[in-house]
C-alpha positions as a printed NumPy array, in Angstrom:
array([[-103.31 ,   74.445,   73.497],
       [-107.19 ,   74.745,   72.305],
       [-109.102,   73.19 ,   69.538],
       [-112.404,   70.674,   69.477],
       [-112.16 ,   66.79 ,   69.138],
       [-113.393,   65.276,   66.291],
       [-114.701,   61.88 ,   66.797],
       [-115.534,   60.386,   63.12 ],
       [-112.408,   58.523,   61.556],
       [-112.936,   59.466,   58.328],
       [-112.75 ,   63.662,   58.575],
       [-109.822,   62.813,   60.627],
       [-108.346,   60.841,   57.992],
       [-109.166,   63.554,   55.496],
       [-108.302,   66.414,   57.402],
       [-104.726,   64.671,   58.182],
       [-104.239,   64.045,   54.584],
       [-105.146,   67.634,   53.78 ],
       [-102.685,   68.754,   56.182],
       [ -99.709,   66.459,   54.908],
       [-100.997,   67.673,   50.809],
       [-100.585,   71.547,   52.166],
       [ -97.3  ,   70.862,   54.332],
       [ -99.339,   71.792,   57.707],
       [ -98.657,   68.595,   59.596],
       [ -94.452,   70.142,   60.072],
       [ -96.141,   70.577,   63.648],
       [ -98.216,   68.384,   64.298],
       [ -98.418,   65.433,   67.382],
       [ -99.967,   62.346,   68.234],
       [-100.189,   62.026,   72.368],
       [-101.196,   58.173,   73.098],
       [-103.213,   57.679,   70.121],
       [-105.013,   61.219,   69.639],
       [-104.051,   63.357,   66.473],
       [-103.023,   67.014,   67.963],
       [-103.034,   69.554,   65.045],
       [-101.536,   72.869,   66.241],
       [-101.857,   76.068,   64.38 ],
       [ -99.246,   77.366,   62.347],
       [ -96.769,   79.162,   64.77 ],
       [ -96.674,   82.91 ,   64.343],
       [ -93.736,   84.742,   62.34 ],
       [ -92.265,   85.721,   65.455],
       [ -92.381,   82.395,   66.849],
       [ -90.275,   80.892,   64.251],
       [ -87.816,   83.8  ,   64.66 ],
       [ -86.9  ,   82.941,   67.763],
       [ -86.591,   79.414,   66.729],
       [ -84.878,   80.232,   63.81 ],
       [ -81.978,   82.509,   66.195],
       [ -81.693,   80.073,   68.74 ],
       [ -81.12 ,   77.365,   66.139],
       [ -78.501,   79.566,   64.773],
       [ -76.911,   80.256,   68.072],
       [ -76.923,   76.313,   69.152],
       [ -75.321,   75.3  ,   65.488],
       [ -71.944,   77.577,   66.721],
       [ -71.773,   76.814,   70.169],
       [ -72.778,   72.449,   69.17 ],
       [ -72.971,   71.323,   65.786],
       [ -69.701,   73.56 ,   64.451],
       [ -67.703,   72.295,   67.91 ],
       [ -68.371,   68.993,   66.851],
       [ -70.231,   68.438,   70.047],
       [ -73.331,   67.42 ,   68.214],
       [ -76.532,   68.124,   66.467],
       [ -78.804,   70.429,   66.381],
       [ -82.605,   70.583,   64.93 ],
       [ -85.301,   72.608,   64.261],
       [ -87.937,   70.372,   65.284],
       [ -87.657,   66.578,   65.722],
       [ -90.419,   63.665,   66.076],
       [ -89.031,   62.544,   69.598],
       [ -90.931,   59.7  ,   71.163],
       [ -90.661,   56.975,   73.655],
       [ -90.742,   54.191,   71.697],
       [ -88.307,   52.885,   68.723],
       [ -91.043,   51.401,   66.246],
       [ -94.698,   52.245,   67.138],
       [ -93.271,   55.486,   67.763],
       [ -96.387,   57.194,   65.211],
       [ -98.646,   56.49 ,   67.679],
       [ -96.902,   58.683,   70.384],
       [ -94.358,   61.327,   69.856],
       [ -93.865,   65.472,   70.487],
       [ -92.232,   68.029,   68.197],
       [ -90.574,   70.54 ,   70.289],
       [ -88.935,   73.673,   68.845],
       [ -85.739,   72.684,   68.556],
       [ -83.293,   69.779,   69.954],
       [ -79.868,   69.185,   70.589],
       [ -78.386,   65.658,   70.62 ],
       [ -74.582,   65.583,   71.892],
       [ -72.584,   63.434,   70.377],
       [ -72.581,   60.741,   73.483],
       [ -76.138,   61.06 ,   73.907],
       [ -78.254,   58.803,   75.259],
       [ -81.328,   59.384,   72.459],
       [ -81.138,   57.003,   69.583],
       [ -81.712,   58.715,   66.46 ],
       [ -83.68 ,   56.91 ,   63.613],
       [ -85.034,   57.976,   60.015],
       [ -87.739,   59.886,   60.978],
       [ -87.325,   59.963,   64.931],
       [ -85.625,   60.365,   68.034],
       [ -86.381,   57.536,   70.558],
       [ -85.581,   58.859,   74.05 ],
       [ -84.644,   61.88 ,   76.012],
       [ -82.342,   63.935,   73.919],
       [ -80.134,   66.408,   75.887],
       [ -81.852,   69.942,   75.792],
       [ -85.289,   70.522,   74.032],
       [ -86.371,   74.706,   73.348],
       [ -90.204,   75.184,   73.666],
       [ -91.86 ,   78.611,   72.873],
       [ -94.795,   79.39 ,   74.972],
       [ -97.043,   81.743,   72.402],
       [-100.706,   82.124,   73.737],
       [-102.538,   79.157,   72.077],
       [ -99.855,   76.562,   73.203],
       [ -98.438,   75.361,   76.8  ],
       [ -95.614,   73.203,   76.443],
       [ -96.429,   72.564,   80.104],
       [ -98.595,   69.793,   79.119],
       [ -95.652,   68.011,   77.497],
       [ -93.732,   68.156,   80.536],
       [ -94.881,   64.107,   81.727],
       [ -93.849,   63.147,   78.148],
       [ -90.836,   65.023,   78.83 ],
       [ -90.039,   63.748,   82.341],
       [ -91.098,   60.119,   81.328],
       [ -88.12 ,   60.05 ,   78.693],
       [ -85.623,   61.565,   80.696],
       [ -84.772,   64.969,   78.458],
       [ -81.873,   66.365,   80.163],
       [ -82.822,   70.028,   79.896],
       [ -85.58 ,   71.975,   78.796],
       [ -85.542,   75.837,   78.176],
       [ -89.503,   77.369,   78.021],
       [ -89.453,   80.646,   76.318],
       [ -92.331,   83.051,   76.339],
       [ -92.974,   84.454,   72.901],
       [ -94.396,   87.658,   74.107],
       [ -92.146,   88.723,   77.7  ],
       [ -89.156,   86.361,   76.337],
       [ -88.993,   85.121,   80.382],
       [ -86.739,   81.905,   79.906],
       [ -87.703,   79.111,   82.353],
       [ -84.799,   76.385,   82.791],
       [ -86.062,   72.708,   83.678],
       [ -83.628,   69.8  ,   84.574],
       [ -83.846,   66.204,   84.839],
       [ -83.561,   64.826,   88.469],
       [ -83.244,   61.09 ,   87.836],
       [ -87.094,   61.513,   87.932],
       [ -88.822,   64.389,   86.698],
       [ -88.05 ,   67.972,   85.209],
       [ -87.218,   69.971,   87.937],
       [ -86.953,   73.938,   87.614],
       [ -83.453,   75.559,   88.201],
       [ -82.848,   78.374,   90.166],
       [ -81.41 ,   81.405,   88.84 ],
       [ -77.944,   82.393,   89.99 ],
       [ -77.71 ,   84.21 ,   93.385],
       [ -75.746,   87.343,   91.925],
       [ -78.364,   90.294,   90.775],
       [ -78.003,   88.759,   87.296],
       [ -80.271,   86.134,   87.532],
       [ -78.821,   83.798,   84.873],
       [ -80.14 ,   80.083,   84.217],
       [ -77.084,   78.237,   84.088],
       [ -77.267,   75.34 ,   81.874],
       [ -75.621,   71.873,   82.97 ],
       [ -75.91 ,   70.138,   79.824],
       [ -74.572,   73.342,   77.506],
       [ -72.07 ,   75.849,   77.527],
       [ -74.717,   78.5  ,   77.987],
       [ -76.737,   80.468,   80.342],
       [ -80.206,   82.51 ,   79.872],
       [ -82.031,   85.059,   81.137],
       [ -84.736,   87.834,   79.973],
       [ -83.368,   91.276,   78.664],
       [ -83.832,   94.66 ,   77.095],
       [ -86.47 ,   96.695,   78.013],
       [ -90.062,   96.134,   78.882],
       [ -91.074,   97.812,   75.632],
       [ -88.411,   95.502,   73.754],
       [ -87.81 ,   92.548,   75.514],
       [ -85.277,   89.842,   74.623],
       [ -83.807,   86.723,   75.604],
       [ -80.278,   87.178,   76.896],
       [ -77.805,   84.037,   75.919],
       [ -74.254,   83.666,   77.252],
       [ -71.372,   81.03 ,   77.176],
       [ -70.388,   80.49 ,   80.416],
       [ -67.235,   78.26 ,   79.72 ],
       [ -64.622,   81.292,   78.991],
       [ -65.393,   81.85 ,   74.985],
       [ -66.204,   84.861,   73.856],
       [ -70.435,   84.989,   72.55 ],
       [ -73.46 ,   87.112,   73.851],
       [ -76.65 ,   86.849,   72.068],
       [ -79.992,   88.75 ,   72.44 ],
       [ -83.008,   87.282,   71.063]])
C-alpha cells in the first residue's frame, strides 16, 4: 500500500468528507487511529471479488451455513471500533461463529476473510490485525498470477498451509468445504476452486 501522510486535521477532515459525499470511503480503513484511504480497486479486482462472492453464497449462505459479504468493517473492539478496523474483500461468518456481528461491524475473527493482492496493496500488512483477532482462515489472491496463498489460525498467529502432497497442489480449507489452487495457462491464469466434501462444483476464476 503507498500514499503520503497528511498531518493537518482539517484537509483530513475535508478530504474524508469528500470521500464519504463521492461514495470513495466503501474501502477505506482506520489502523490505530490513522485514516488509510486506498485507491479504488481495479475492474478486475472487483471481478474476482464479485465471483468468489458468488461462489461462497452457494456453497454458505444458500446451505444455510452462514453469511457471506462483500466487504465488512471487522475490528477488534465492539464500540470504539471506528478508531480501528480492516475491510477485507470478502467474509464469511458461519452460523456458530465466534465474530459478533453489529450494525455496521464485525467485532472479532470471523471464519475465512478473501484478500486480493493487486500491485498498490499488500494485505500482508493486515496479517497482525488478522492474527490478533483470531480469523480462522485467510485466502491471499494475486490479482495478476491468481497464485492463492492459504493462511490458518494456530491458536496464535496465521500460519501458511501446505499444499496437498499429490501433484495437484490444492489448499485444502479447514474451515470450508473448498480447496484452491492456481490454473489455466500462463497467458490466462485462473484461480481453481473445488468442494472437497463429495458435491458436485468446480469453479475457475
Amino acid at each position: 500500500m503507498t500514499g503520503m501522510l497528511i498531518f493537518d486535521r482539517d484537509v483530513c477532515r475535508d478530504l474524508i468528507r469528500q470521500r464519504k459525499k463521492l461514495g470513495h470511503n466503501r474501502y477505506d480503513e482506520v489502523w490505530e487511529g490513522v485514516y488509510i484511504m486506498p485507491s479504488v480497486p481495479s475492474l478486475e479486482h472487483q471481478e474476482i471479488v464479485a465471483d468468489c462472492v458468488a461462489i461462497l453464497t452457494e456453497v454458505v449462505k444458500n446451505e444455510r451455513k452462514g453469511n457471506v459479504y462483500p466487504g465488512a468493517n471487522v475490528s477488534d473492539r465492539p464500540k470504539t471500533w471506528k478508531k480501528n478496523y480492516r475491510v477485507p474483500d470478502v467474509v464469511v461468518l458461519l452460523t456458530e461463529s465466534q465474530a459478533r456481528k453489529f450494525e455496521n461491524h464485525i467485532f472479532g475473527g470471523p471464519d475465512f476473510l478473501i484478500e486480493i493482492r493487486s500491485p498498490k496493496e499488500d494485505p500482508d500488512k493486515k496479517l497482525p490485525s488478522y492474527s490478533k483477532i483470531a480469523v480462522g482462515e485467510l485466502l491471499i489472491v494475486d490479482r495478476d498470477s491468481r497464485e492463492p496463498s492459504l493462511l490458518r489460525h494456530d491458536g496464535h498467529d496465521l500460519v501458511p498451509v501446505k499444499p496437498t502432497s499429490s501433484g495437484e497442489r490444492w489448499l485444502e480449507s479447514a474451515v470450508l468445504p473448498l480447496a484452491f489452487r492456481r490454473g489455466g495457462t500462463k497467458a490466462k491464469p485462473k484461480l481453481e476452486i473445488k468442494r472437497t466434501d463429495g458435491v458436485a462444483g468446480h469453479w475457475s476464476v
